[in-house]
C-alpha positions, 0 to 999 in steps of 0.5 A: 645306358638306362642304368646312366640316364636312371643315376643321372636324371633319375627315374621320371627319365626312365618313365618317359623313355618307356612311353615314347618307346610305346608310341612308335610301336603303335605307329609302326602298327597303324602304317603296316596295317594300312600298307596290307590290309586297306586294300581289303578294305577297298575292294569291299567297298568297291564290290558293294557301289559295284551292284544294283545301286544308282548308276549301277549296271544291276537288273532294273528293280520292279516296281508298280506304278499309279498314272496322275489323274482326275479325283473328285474332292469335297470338303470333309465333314463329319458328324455323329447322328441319330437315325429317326423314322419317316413317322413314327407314333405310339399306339395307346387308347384315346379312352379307359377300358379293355382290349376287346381285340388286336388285328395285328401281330408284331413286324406286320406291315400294315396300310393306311387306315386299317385297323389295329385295335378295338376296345370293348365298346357294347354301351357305346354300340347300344347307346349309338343305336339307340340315338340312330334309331332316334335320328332316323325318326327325326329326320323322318319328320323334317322330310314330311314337314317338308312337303306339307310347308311346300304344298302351303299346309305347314308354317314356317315356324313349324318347319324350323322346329322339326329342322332343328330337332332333326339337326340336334339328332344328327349331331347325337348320332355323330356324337355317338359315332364318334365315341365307337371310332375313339374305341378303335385304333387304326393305322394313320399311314402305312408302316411296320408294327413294332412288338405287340406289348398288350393282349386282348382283355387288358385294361388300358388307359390312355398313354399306356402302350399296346405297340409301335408303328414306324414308317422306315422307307426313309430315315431321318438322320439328325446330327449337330454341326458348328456354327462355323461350319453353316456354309457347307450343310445346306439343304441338297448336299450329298452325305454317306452314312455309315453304322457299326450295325453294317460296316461294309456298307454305306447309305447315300442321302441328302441334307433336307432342313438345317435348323433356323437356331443355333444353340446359344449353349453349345454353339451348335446347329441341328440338321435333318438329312434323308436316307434311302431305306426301301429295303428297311435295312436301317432303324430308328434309334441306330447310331451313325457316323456322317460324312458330308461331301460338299463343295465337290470339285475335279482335280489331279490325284495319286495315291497316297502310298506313293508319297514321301514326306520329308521335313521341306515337303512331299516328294515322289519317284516319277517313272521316266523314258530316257533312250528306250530305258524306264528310269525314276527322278525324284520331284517335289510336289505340292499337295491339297486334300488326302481322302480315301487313299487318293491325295490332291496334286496341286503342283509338280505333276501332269495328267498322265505322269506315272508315280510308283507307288510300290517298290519306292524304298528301293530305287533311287534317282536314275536307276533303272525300272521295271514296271509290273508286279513284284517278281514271286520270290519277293512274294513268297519271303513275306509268306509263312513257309509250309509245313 
C-alpha cells in the first residue's frame, strides 16, 4: 500500500501518513493515562483539602492573642540636641600673677561662695593694711569732731572736712579690699569642679584657665525644630531624651523656652528643654535624640505584629465564639498612628475584641483555634539541636 501511495502521490504522501500516524499514538497515550492514573492524581489531592486546613476536621491551631485596648498617642517629634549644664562658667583670674593656692581637687563638689582659688596677693594685703590703718584714723577724727560740734566747740565747716577725709579713707579701705577679693576666686553657685588645669606657682592672666565649674542638677537640652512644626513645642510639653552613652534608658523633661526667632537662613527655631539629673548621670556636651510627646490623646490600639497589610488596606485574624468553638474571621480595619509597637485602631474593631498576634500565617477564616502558647515541639524546631 505505501509502495502505492509512494509511486502515485509521491513522497510528500508518505510523510503526512507518518505524522498522522504519530498524532493518534499520542492521543492513545493521554486517554490511557487519564483513564488509570488520574485517579492517583485525586485522591492525593483529596488527601491534602482533607487535613487541618479551613473547614477541615484537624486540631484547632494554637495561637496568641492581644485584646483591643486604650493607648496613649502623642504626635511624634524628633529632634537632635545638645545637653548643656544648669550653669556653668570657667574659673580664670580677674588679674596677672601667680596661683598662691588651689582649695580644690578635680570632681569636687563645692557650695556657693567657697573658695577656689587664691593668688599671691602679699603688696596688696600691705597696701590694704596700710589704708586701714589710715581709715581707722580718720574715722577716729570724724567721731571726736562729732561730739565737739554737738557740744557747740567746732564749726560746721570743720566738721564737713573731716567727714570727708573720713569718706575718702573708707573708700581706699574698700578700694583695697576690693583688689584682694579679685586675687580670690570663689564659687558663684554650687556645682562639680571639672579637672583641675593649673597648679599653684603658675603665673596666670586673665582668660587663661585653671578649671571648670558646672551645676548638673538639671540639664539644659537645646535642639532645632521647623517652623512648621512651632505649634507642638510649646513650653509644658513632655519629651523623652535619650543618648547613646546609656541606651537602655530614657530621660523624662519638659520644654521650658522656645526661641522668639526663627532663623531666616534655615528655617528654623531653637527650643530649651529641662531635664532631670539629680543623680548627675548626664553631661554637658552629650549628644541626644528627642522625642517630643504632644498632643497626648487616649484611643483603641493593638499590636502592630498582628496586622496584615495588603495593597486595599490593613486586615486582622479577630478570635470569635461560635457554638462553644474559638474560630477566626478576617476583618478590615482602619488604622491612624503606629508607635511603640502599638498601632491606632480607628475603625473595624471594639474595646475587648482579641486580635492574634502569633500564629497568623497559619489560619484561615473559620478554622478553629487554641489560645495559648505555641505548643513545645513548635518551640523547640526554631532551636539549635544539642551537642
Amino acid at each position: 500500500m505505501l509502495v502505492g501511495l509512494f509511486k502515485r502521490f509521491g513522497f510528500a504522501a508518505v510523510v503526512v501518513v507518518g505524522l498522522a500516524l504519530m498524532l493518534v499514538a499520542v492521543v492513545g497515550k493521554s486517554a490511557t493515562d487519564a483513564v488509570f492514573g488520574g485517579g492517583g492524581g485525586a485522591a492525593t489531592a483529596s488527601t491534602a483539602s482533607g487535613g487541618s486546613g479551613p473547614g477541615g476536621g484537624g486540631a484547632p491551631s494554637p495561637v496568641i492573642v492581644a485584646p483591643v485596648a486604650m493607648h496613649t498617642f502623642t504626635d511624634g517629634l524628633q529632634a537632635i540636641g545638645t545637653a548643656q549644664a544648669r550653669e556653668s562658667i570657667v574659673l580664670t583670674p580677674k588679674v596677672a600673677d601667680t596661683i598662691r593656692r588651689i582649695r580644690f581637687e578635680s570632681g569636687d563638689r563645692v557650695r556657693t561662695g567657697q573658695v577656689l582659688v587664691e593668688m599671691s596677693s602679699v603688696e596688696q594685703a600691705a597696701d590694704l593694711a596700710e589704708v586701714n590703718a589710715s581709715n581707722a584714723a580718720a574715722q577716729e577724727d570724724m567721731r571726736r569732731y562729732q561730739e565737739l560740734y554737738d557740744r557747740g566747740f567746732a564749726s560746721q565747716a570743720r566738721l564737713d572736712t573731716v567727714r570727708a577725709a573720713a569718706d575718702a579713707a573708707q573708700a581706699r579701705a574698700d578700694a583695697g579690699s576690693s583688689r584682694i577679693a579679685d586675687r580670690t576666686i570663689r564659687a558663684p553657685f554650687a556645682g562639680v569642679v571639672g579637672l583641675r588645669t593649673a597648679s599653684p606657682g603658675q603665673y596666670m592672666r586673665p582668660g587663661d584657665q585653671i578649671g571648670t565649674l558646672d551645676d548638673v542638677s538639671e540639664i539644659k537640652l537645646d535642639f532645632t525644630v521647623t517652623e512648621t512644626q512651632l505649634s507642638r513645642v510649646v513650653a509644658g510639653v513632655e519629651l523623652v531624651a535619650r543618648t547613646a552613652a546609656y541606651p537602655n534608658r530614657t530621660f523624662t523633661g519638659n520644654i521650658a523656652n522656645v526661641d522668639s526667632r526663627v532663623d531666616p537662613n534655615t528655617r528654623t527655631v531653637r527650643v530649651r528643654a529641662i531635664l532631670p539629673n539629680g543623680d548627675g548621670t548626664l553631661r554637658p556636651g552629650m549628644l541626644m535624640t528627642v522625642d517630643v510627646r504632644s498632643n497626648p490623646r487616649q484611643a483603641l490600639a493593638i499590636p502592630e505584629i498582628a496586622i496584615l497589610d495588603q495593597i486595599d488596606g490593613a486586615y486582622v485574624y479577630r478570635v470569635v465564639a461560635q457554638a462553644g468553638v474559638q474560630t477566626v474571621e478576617l476583618l478590615q480595619i482602619r488604622t491612624g498612628q503606629r508607635s511603640g509597637g502599638m498601632a491606632e485602631v480607628l475603625e473595624g474593631l471594639n474595646a475587648g475584641d482579641q486580635v492574634i498576634t502569633e500564629g497568623v500565617q497559619s489560619v484561615r477564616p473559620g478554622q478553629p483555634v487554641q489560645l495559648g502558647a505555641p505548643p513545645p515541639a513548635a518551640e523547640g524546631a526554631l532551636r539549635p539541636r544539642g551537642r
